[in-house]
C-alpha positions as CSV (number, residue, x, y, z in Angstrom):
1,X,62.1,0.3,111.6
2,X,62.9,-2.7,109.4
3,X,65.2,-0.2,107.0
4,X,66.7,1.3,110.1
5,X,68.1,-1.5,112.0
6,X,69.0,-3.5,108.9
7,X,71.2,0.4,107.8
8,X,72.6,0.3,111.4
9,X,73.8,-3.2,110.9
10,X,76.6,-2.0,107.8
11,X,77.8,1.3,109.2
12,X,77.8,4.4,107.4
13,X,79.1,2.5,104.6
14,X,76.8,2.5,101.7
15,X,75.4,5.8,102.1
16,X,72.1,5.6,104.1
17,X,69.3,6.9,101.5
18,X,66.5,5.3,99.4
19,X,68.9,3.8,96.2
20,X,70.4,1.4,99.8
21,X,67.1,0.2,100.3
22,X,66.0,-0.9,97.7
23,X,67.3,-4.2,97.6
24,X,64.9,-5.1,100.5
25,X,61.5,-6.3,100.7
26,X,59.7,-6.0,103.1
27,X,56.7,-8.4,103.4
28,X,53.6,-8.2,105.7
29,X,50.2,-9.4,105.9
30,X,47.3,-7.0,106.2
31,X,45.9,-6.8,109.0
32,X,48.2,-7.7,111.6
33,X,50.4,-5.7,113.8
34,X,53.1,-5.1,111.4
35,X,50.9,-3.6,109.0
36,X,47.9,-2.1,110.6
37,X,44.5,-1.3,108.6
38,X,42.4,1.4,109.3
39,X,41.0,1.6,112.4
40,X,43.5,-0.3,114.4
41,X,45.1,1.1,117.2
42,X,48.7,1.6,116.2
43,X,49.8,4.3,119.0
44,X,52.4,2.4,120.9
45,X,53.7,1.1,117.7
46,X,57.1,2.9,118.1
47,X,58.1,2.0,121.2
48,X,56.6,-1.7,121.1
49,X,56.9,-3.2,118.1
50,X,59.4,-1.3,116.7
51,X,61.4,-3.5,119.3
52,X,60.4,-6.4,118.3
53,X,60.8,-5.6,114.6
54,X,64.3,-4.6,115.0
55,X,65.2,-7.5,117.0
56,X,63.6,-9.9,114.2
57,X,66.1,-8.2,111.2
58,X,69.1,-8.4,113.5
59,X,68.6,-12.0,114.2
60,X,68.1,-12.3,110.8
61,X,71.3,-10.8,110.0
62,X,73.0,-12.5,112.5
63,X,72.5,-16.1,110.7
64,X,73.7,-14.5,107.3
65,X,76.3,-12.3,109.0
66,X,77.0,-12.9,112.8
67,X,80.3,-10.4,112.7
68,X,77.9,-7.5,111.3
69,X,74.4,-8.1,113.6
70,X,74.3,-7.0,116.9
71,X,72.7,-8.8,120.5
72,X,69.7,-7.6,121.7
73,X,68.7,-4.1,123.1
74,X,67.0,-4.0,126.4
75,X,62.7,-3.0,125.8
76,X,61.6,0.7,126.2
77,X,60.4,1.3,130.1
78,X,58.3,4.8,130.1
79,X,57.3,5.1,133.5
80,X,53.8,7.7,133.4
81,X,52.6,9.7,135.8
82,X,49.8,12.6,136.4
83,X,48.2,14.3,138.7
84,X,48.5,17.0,140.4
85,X,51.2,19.2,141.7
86,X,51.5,20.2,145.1
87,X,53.5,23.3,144.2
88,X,51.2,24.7,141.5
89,X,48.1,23.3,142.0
90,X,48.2,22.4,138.6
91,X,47.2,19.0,136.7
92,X,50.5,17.4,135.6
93,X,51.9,14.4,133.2
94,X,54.6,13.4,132.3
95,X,56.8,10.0,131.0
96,X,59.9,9.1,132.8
97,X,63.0,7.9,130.5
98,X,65.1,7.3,133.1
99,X,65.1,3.6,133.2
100,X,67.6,2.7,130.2
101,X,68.9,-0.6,129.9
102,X,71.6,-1.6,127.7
103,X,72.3,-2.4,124.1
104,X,74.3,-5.7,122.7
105,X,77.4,-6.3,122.1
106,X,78.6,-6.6,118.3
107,X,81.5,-8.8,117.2
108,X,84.5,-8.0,119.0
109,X,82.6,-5.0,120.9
110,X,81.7,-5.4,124.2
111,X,77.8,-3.4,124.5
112,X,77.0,-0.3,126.3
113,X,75.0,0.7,129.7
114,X,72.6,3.5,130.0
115,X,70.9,3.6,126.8
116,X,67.8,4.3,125.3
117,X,66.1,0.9,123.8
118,X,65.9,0.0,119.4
119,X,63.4,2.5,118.3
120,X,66.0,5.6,118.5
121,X,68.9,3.0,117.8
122,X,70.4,4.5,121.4
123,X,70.1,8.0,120.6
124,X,67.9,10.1,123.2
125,X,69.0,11.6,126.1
126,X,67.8,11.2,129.8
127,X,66.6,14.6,131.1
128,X,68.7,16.3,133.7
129,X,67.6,14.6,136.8
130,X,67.5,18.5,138.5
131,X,65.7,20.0,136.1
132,X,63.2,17.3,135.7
133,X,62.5,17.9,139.9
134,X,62.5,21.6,139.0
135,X,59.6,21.1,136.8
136,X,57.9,18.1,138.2
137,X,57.1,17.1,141.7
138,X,58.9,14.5,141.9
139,X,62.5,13.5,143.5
140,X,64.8,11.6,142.0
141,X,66.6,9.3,144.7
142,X,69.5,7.5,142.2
């Protein structure tokens, strides 16, 4: 996540591939929750504290290079639901990424509405709200 959002703060410009990173160093101490040891629970470590990660490099960036960092992202809301549907009589789960906040502005840029939080750097879709109630019992009211 650090190489990521630090890569996302320069454009496509240099090329994004290993020879770009390594002028970064990463440093962590073992044992926390940036650099778990076996057996911590790291599951939710994507959507969590690859947040928090991401924001930490772009303020970073933003106090070496305000014009290139950008503001922060709203945080990851899966809704999760089970149980069991009426129609099929059959157990069913499922996470709901329709709750998207917005992502922060960047110098000169005003940010955008509706999009998925750090983690996928904006890029995953929000099912189609009618096929989602085709497959789930649920209805989606706005």
């Amino acid at each position: 996540m650090t190489c990521c959002c630090f890569l996302a703060t320069l454009g496509p410009v240099p090329r994004h591939n290993e020879g770009a990173m390594r002028p970064i160093k990463v440093v962590t101490r073992e044992g926390t929750v940036a650099h778990c040891v076996f057996p911590a629970a790291c599951v939710m470590v994507g959507p969590t504290m690859g947040e928090v990660i991401g924001h930490a490099v772009w303020r970073a960036v933003a106090e070496a290079s305000p014009e290139t960092s950008t503001a922060g992202w709203s945080r990851f809301v899966g809704i999760s639901s089970e149980g069991i549907n009426p129609r099929t009589g059959r157990l069913v789960a499922t996470i709901d990424f329709f709750s998207k906040g917005g992502i922060g502005a960047t110098y000169g840029y005003d940010g955008w509405d509706h999009c998925t939080p750090v983690t996928p750097l904006g890029d995953c879709q929000a099912p189609d709200p009618e096929l989602h109630e085709i497959n789930y019992p649920f209805t989606i009211l706005k």
